[in-house]
N, CA, C and O of each residue as an XYZ file, in Angstrom:
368
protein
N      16.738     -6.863    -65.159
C      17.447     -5.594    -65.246
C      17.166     -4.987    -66.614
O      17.765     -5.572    -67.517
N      16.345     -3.877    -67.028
C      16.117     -2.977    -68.191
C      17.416     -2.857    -68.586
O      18.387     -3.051    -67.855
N      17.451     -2.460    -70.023
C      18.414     -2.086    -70.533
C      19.644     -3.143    -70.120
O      20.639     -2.737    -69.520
N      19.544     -3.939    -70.339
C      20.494     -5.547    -70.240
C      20.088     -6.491    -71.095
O      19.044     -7.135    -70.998
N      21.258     -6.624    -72.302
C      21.516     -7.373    -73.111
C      22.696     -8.252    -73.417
O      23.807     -8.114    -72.904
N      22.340     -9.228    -74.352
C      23.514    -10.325    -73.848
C      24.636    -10.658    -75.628
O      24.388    -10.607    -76.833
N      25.413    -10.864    -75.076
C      26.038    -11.035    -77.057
C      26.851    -12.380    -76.680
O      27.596    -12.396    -75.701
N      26.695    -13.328    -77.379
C      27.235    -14.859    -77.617
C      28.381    -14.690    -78.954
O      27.896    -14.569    -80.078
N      29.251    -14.688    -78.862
C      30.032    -14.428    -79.441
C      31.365    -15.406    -79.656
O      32.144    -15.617    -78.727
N      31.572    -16.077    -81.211
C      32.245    -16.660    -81.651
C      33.612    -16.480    -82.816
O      33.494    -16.715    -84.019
N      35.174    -15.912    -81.998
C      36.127    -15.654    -82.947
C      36.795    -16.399    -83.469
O      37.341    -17.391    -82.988
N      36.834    -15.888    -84.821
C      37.866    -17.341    -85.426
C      38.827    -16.561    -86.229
O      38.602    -15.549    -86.893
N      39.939    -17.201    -86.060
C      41.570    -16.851    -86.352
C      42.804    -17.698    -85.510
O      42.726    -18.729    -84.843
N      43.740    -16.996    -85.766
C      44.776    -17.392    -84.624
C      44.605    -16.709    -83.318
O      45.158    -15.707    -82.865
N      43.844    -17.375    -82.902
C      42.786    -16.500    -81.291
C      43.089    -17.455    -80.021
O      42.799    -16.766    -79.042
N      43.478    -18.553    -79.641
C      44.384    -19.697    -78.919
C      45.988    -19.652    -78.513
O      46.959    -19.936    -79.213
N      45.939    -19.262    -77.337
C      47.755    -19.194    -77.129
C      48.265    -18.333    -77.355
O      49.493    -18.311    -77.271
N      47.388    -17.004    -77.826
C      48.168    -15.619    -77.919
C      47.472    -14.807    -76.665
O      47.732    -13.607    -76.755
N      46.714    -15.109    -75.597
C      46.048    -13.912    -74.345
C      45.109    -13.743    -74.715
O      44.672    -12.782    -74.081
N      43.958    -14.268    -75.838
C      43.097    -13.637    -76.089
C      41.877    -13.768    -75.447
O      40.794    -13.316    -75.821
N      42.302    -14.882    -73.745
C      41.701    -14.723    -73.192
C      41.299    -13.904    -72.053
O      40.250    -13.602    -71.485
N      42.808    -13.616    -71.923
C      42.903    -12.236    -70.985
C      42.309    -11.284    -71.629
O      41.243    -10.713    -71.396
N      43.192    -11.131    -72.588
C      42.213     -9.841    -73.324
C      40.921     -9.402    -73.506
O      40.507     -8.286    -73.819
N      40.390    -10.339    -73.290
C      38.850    -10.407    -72.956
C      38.689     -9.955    -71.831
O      38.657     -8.771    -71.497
N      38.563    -11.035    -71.087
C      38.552    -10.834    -69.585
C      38.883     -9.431    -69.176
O      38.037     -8.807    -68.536
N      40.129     -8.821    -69.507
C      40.266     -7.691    -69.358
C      39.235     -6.335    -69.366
O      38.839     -5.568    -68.488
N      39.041     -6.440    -70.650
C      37.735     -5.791    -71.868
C      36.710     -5.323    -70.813
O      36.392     -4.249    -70.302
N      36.254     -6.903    -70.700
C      34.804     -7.004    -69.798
C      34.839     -6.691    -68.630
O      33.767     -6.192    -68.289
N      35.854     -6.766    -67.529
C      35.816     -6.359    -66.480
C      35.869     -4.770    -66.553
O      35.123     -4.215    -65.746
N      36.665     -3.895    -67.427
C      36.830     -2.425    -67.315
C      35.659     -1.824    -67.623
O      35.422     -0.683    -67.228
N      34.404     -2.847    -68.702
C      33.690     -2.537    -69.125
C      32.471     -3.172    -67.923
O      31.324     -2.852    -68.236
N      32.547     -3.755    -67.015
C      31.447     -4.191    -66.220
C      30.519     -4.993    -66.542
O      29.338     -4.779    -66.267
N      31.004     -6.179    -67.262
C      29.892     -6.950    -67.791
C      30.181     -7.949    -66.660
O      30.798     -7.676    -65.631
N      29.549     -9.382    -67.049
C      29.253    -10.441    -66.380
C      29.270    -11.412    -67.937
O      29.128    -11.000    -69.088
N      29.507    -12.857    -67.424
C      29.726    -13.470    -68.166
C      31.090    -14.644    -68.055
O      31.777    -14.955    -67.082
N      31.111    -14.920    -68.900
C      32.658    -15.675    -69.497
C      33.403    -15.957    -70.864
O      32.803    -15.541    -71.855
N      34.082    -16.318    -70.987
C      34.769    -16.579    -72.105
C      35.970    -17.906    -72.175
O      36.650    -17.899    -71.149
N      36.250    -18.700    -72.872
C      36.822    -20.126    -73.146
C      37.466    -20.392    -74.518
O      37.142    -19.812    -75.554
N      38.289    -21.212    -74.419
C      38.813    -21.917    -75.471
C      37.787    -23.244    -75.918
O      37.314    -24.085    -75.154
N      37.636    -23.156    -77.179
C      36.593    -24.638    -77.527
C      37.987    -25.619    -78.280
O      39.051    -25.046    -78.516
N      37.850    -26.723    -78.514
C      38.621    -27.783    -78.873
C      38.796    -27.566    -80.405
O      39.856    -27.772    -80.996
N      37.491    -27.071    -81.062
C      37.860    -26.525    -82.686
C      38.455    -25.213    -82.907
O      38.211    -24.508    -83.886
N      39.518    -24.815    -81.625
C      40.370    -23.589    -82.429
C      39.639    -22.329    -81.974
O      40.339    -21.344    -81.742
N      38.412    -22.246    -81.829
C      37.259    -20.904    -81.745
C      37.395    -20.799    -80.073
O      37.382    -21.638    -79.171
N      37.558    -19.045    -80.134
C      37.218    -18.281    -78.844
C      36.189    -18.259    -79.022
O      35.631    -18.101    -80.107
N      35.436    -18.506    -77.375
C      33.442    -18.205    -77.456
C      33.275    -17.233    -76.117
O      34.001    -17.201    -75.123
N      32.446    -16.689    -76.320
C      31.899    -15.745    -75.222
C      30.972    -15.284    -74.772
O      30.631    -14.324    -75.463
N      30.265    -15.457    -73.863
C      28.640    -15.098    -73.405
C      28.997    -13.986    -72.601
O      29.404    -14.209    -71.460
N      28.873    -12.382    -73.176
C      28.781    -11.588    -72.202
C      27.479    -10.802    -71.969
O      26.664    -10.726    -72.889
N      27.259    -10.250    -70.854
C      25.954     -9.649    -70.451
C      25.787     -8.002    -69.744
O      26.114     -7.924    -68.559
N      25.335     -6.815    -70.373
C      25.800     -5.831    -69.439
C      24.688     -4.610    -70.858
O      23.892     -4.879    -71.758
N      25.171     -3.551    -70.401
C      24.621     -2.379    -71.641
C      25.001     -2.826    -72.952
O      26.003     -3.425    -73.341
N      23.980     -2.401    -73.548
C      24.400     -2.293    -75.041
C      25.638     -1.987    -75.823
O      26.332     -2.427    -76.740
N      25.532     -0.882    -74.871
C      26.845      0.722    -75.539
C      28.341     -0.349    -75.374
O      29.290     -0.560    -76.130
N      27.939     -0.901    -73.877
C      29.426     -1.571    -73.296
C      29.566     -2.993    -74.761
O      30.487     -3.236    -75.541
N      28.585     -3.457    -74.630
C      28.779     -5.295    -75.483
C      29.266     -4.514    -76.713
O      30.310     -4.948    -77.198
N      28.629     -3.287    -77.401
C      29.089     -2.650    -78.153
C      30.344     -2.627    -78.882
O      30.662     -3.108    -79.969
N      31.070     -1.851    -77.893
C      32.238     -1.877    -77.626
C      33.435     -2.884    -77.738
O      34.392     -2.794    -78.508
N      33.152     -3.988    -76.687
C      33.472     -5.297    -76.469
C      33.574     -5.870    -77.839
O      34.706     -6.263    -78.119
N      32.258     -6.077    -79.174
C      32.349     -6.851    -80.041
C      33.533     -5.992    -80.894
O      34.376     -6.546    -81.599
N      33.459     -4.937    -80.748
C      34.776     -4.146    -81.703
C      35.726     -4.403    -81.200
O      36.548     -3.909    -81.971
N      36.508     -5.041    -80.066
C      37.455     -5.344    -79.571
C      37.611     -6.318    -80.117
O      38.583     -6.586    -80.824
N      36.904     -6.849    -79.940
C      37.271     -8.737    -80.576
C      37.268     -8.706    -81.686
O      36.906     -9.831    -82.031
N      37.498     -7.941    -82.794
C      37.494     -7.997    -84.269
C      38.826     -7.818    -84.283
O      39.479     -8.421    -85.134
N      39.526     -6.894    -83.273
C      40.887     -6.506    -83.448
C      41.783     -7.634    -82.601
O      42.830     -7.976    -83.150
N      41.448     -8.274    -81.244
C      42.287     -8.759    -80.483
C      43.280     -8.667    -79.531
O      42.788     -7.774    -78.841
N      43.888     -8.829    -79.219
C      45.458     -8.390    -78.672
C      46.424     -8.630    -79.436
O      46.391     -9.795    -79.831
N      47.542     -7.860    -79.944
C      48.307     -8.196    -80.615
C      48.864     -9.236    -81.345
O      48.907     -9.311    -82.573
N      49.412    -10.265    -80.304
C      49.679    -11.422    -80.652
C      48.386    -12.329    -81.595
O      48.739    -13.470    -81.891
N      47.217    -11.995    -81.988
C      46.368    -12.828    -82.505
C      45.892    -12.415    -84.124
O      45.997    -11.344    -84.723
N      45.525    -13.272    -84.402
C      45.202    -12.382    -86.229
C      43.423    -12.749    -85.700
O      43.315    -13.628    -84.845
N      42.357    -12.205    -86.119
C      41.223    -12.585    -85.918
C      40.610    -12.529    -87.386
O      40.476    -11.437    -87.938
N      40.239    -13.716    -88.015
C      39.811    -13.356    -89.055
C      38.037    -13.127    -89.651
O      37.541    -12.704    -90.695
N      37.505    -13.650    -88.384
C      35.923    -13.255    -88.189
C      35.192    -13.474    -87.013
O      35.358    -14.418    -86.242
N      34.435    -12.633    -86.912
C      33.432    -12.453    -85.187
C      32.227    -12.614    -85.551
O      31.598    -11.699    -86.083
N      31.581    -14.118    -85.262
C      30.327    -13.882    -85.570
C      29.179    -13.728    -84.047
O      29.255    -14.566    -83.149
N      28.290    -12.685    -83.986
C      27.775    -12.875    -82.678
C      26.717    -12.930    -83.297
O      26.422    -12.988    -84.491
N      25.850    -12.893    -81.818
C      24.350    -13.369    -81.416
C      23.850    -12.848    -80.838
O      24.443    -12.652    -79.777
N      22.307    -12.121    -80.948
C      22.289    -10.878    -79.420
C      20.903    -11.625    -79.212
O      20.102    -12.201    -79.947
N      21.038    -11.250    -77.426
C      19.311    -11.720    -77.008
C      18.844    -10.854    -75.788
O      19.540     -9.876    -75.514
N      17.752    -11.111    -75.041
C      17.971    -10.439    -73.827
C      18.907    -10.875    -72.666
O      19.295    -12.036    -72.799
N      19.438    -10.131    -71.381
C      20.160    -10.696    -70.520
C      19.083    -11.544    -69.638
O      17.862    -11.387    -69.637
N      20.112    -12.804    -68.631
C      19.598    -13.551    -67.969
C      19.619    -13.474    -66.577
O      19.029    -14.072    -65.677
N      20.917    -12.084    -66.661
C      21.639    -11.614    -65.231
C      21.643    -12.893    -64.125
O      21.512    -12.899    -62.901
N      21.890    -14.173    -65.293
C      21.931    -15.407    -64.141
C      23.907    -15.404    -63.921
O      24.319    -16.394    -63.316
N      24.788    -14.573    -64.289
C      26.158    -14.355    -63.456
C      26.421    -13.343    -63.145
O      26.054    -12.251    -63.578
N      27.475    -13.775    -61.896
C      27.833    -12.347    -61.043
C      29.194    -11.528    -61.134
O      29.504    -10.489    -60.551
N      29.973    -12.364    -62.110
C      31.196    -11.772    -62.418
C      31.360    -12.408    -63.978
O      30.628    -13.262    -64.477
N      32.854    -11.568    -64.783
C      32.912    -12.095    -65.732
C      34.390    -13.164    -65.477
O      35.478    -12.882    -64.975
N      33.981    -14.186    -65.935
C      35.705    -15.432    -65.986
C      35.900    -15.855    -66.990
O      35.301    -15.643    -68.044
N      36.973    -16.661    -66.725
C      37.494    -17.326    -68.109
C      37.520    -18.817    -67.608
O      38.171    -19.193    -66.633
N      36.632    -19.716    -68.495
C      36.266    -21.140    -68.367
C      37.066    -21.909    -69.093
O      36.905    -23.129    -69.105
């Protein structure tokens, strides 16, 4: 798929136990990506999403801010091409 790119994306803060996985999830579905997003065991939200630029765009400025309940104190991502190997976005 042209114009399909992918952002790997790692937040760190108080980002665990406040929605910030919904909040994602949310994000990405209004925004039409594909992908997922998870809790890792060291504290860090991670996220492989896949869709337009403009949209992942978007998405990474979300995650700097969060949902309320969360403090985020850094977003580090990763960009590559997409693999369009998923068909929806979840939470793992």
């Amino acid at each position: 798929m042209s114009g399909m790119d992918r952002l790997c994306a790692q937040v760190f803060g108080d980002v665990q136990g406040v929605g910030f996985r919904a909040f994602v999830l949310r994000r990405a579905l209004t925004y039409g990506l594909t992908g997922w997003v998870r809790n890792r065991p060291d504290g860090i939200v991670e996220l492989l999403a896949e869709g337009p630029r403009a949209a992942l765009d978007t998405l990474l400025e979300d995650l700097k801010t969060g949902p309320s309940a969360s403090t985020v104190d850094r977003v580090d991502a990763q960009w590559g091409p997409a693999s369009s190997e998923f068909r929806v976005f979840g939470v793992r």
